[in-house]
C-alpha positions in Angstrom: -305.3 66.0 -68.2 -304.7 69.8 -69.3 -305.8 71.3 -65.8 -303.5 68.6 -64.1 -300.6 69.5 -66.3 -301.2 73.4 -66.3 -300.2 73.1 -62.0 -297.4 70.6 -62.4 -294.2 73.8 -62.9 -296.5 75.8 -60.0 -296.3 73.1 -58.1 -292.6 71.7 -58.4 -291.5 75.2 -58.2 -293.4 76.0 -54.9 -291.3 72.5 -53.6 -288.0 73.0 -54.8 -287.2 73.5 -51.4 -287.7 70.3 -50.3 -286.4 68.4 -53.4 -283.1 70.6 -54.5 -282.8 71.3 -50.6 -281.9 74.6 -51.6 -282.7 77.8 -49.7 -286.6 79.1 -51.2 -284.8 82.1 -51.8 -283.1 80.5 -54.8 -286.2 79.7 -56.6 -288.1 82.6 -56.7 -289.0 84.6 -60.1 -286.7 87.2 -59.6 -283.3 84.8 -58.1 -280.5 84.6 -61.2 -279.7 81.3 -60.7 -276.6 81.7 -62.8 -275.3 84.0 -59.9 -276.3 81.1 -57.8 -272.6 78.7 -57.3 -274.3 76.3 -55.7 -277.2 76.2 -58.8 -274.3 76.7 -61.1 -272.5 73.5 -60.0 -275.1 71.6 -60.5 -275.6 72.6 -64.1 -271.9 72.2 -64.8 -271.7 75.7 -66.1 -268.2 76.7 -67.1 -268.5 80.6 -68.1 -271.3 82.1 -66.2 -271.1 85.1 -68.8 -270.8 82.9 -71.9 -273.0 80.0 -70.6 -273.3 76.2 -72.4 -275.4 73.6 -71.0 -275.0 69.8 -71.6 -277.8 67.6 -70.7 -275.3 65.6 -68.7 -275.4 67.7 -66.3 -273.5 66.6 -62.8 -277.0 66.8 -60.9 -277.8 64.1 -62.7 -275.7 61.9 -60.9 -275.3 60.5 -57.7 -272.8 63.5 -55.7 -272.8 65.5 -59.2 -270.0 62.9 -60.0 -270.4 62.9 -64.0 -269.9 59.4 -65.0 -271.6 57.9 -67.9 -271.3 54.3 -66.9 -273.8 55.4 -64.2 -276.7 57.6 -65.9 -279.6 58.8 -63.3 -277.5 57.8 -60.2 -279.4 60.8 -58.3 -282.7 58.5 -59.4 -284.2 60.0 -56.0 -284.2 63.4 -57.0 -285.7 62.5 -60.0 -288.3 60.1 -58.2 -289.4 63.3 -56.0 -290.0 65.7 -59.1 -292.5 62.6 -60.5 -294.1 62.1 -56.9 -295.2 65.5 -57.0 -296.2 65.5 -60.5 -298.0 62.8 -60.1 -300.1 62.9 -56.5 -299.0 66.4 -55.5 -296.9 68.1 -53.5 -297.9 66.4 -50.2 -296.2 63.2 -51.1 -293.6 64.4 -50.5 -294.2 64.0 -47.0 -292.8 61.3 -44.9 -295.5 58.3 -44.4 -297.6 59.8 -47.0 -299.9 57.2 -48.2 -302.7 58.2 -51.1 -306.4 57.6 -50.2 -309.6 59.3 -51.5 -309.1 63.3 -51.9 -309.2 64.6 -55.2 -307.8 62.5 -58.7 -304.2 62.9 -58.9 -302.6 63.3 -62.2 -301.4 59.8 -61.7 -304.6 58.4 -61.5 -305.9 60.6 -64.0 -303.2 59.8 -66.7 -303.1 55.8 -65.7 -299.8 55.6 -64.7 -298.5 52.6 -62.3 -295.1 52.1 -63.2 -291.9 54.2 -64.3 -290.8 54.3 -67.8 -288.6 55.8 -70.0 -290.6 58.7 -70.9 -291.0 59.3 -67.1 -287.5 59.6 -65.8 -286.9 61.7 -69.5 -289.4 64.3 -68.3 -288.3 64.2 -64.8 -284.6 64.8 -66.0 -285.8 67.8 -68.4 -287.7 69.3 -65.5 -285.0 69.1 -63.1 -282.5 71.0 -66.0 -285.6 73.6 -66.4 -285.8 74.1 -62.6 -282.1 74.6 -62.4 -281.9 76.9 -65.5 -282.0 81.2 -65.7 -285.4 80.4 -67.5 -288.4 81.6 -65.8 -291.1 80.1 -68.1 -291.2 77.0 -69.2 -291.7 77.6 -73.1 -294.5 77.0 -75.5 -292.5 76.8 -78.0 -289.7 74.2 -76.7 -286.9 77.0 -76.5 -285.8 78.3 -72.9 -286.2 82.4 -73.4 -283.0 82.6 -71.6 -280.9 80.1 -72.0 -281.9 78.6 -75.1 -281.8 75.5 -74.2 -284.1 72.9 -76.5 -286.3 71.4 -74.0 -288.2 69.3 -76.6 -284.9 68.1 -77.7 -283.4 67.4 -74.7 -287.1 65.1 -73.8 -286.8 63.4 -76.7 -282.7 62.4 -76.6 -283.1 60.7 -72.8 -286.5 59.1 -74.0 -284.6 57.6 -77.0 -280.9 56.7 -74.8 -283.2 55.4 -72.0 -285.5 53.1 -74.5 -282.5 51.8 -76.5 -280.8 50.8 -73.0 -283.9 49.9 -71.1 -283.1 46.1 -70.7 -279.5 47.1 -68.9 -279.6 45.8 -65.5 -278.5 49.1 -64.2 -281.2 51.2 -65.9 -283.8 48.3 -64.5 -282.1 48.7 -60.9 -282.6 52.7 -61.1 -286.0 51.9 -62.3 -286.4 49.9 -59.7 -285.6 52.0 -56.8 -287.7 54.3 -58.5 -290.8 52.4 -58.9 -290.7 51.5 -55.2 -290.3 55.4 -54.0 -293.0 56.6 -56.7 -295.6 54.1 -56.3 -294.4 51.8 -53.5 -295.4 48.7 -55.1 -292.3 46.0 -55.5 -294.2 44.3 -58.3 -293.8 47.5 -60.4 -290.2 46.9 -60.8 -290.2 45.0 -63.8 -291.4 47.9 -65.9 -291.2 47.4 -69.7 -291.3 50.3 -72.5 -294.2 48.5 -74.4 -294.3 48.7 -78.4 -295.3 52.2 -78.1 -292.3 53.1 -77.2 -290.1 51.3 -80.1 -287.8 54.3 -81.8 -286.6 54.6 -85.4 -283.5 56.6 -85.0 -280.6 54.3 -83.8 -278.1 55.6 -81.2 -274.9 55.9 -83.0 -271.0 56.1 -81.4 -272.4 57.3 -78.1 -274.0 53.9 -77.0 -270.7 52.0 -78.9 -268.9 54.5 -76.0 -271.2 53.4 -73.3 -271.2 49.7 -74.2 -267.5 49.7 -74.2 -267.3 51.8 -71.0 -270.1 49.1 -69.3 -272.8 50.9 -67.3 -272.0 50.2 -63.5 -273.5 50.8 -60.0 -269.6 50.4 -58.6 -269.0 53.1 -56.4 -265.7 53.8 -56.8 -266.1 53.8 -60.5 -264.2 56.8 -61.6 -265.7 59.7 -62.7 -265.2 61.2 -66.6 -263.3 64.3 -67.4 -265.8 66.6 -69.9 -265.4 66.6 -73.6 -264.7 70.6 -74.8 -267.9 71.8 -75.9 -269.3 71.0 -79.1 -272.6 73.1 -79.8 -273.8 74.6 -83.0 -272.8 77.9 -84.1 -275.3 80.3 -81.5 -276.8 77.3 -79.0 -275.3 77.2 -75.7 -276.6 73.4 -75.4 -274.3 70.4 -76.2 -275.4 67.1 -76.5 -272.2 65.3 -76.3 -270.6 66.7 -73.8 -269.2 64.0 -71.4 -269.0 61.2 -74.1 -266.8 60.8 -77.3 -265.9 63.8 -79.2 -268.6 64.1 -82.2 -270.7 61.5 -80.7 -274.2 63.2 -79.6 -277.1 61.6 -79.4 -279.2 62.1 -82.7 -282.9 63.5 -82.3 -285.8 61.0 -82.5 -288.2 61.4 -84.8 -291.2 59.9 -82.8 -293.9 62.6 -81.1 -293.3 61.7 -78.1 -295.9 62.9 -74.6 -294.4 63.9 -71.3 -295.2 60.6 -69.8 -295.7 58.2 -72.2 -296.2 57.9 -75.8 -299.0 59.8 -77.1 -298.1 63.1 -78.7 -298.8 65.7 -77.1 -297.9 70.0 -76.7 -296.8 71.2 -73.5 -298.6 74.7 -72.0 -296.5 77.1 -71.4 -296.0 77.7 -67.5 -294.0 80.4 -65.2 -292.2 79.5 -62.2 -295.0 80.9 -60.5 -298.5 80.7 -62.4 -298.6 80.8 -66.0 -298.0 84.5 -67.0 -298.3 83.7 -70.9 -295.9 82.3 -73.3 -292.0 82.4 -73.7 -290.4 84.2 -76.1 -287.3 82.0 -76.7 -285.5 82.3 -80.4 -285.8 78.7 -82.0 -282.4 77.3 -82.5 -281.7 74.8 -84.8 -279.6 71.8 -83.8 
């Protein structure tokens, strides 16, 4: 399991190409993606010089149209960062089928259906990818911009498994489960016991619940909350739902793709060049 997760960031990094659809330009070690429009869009960065991240961030959604009553609406973006993780970055291919070659990661880690500990890593990965971070850090801090990684892992996981019976999050999962693994009878995915979480969600899922999660297409899209991050983080969790309403952090170890605990390596954009140096900030 540690060799196939020490080539996962090589490897989505060497196809970001294909699955931002992004000139490679933009995602090599020395591009600053904050001087990047298109890359800043998609982050929903404000002040380029005085830069604060949300973990709703618009390329989350389905045309970067922020709207919490439809989270993961870009699911295939998502679904592309877990192919690759998975069985490599030639299924990415179109009509690639797995047979024989070498074990996968997804064979090697058991994995034969999405959940929510899957799309939460896929979502962090995607923010990492897009971020001025060139390492992903050992110690769960991006070097440059801060951002808690661990943190923002552990607040989809626990959103995702509170909500996993919606019929919206089981239709994303759906589509997912059909593009990842092509098997129809994976759809009905379930979180299992392992994935039960002691921390309740509080006024942010009342303000979803209310709201109604939605695959209506001409739902309309929500105007961002003024930032609320702690005194020196440039990440807020509540942006894009009520004022004062983030998303409280889970208590539960949780692993990258399921639930067994587990301590992520630290990796470059490029090959692993050692680990990151990012300040811990406390949320």
């Amino acid at each position: 399991m540690q060799t196939g997760r020490s080539d996962i960031i090589h490897n989505l990094h060497n196809n970001a190409d294909n699955i931002f659809g992004l000139p490679k330009s933009h995602f090599v070690t020395t591009c600053e993606h904050l001087k990047v429009p298109t890359v800043v869009e998609m982050l929903g960065v404000k002040d380029t010089l005085n830069p604060t991240y949300s973990i709703w961030y618009p390329f989350l959604f389905k045309d970067m149209r922020v709207n919490m009553r439809k989270l993961f609406s870009n699911w295939k973006l998502l679904s592309q960062i877990l192919k690759v993780a998975l069985w490599g970055q030639t299924s990415l291919a179109n009509g690639y089928v797995r047979c024989g070659g070498p074990i996968t990661n997804g064979q090697r880690w058991q994995i034969s259906a999405i959940t929510p500990g899957c799309i939460a890593w896929a979502a962090m990965l995607l923010m990492f990818l897009l971020s001025p971070d060139s390492e992903f850090p050992g110690n769960g801090t991006g070097a440059v911009s801060k951002i808690l990684y661990h943190s923002v892992f552990q607040e989809y996981k626990q959103l995702l498994v509170i909500k996993w019976g919606d019929p919206y999050i089981q239709a994303i999962v759906a589509e997912m489960n059909k593009f990842v693994f092509g098997c129809p009878e994976k759809e009905k995915s379930t979180s299992g016991m392992a994935e039960d979480l002691t921390v309740q969600i509080d006024a942010a899922l009342a303000t979803m619940d209310a709201a109604g999660l939605t695959d209506d297409e001409n739902a309309k899209e929500d105007t961002p909350h003024p930032v609320m991050s702690p005194p020196g983080s440039p990440l807020t969790l509540d942006e894009n739902l009520a004022d004062g309403a983030g998303i409280p952090s889970s208590t539960v170890s949780e692993n990258i793709m399921s639930s067994e605990a587990t301590t992520t390596t630290t990796q470059g954009r490029g090959r692993s060049r050692g680990r990151g140096r990012g300040r811990h900030i406390v949320m």
